[in-house]
N, C-alpha and C positions, 0 to 999 in steps of 0.2 A: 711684638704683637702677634706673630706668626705664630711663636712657639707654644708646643700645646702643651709640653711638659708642667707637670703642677708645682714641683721643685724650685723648677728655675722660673713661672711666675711670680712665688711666693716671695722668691729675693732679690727679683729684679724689681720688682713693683713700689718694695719703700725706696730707692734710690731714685725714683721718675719725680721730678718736677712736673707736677699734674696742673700746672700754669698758663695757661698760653700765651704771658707775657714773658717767659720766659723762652721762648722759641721765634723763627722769624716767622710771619704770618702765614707763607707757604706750607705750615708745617701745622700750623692749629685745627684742621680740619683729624691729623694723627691724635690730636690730644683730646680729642671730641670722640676720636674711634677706640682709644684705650681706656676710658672713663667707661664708655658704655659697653665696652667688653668686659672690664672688671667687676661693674656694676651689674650684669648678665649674667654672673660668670658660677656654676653650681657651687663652687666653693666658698664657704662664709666665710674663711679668714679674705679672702681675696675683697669680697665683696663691703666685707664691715673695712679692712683698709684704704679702698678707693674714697669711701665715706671720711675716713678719718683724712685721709690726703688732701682731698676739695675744700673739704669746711663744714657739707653737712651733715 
């Protein structure tokens, strides 16, 4: 989430499980803060993927 490179957003971002059933609870507060940085994020492919990864 740190990393500002647009590169290495773009192909780390389809390998994230954007679930928070998928993580232990300590950790869904991260899956709240990487939706809404991608969702935020100036770049559309980022942005239209976050969409496509959640559902909506």
């Amino acid at each position: 989430m740190s990393n500002e490179h647009l590169d290495v957003r773009r192909c780390v971002l389809p390998g994230l499980s954007l679930r928070k059933s998928a993580y232990p609870s300590e950790l869904h507060h991260l899956v709240d803060a990487a939706v809404a940085i991608a969702r935020s994020h100036a770049d559309e492919y980022i942005r239209h993927r976050v969409e496509h990864q959640v559902g909506d």
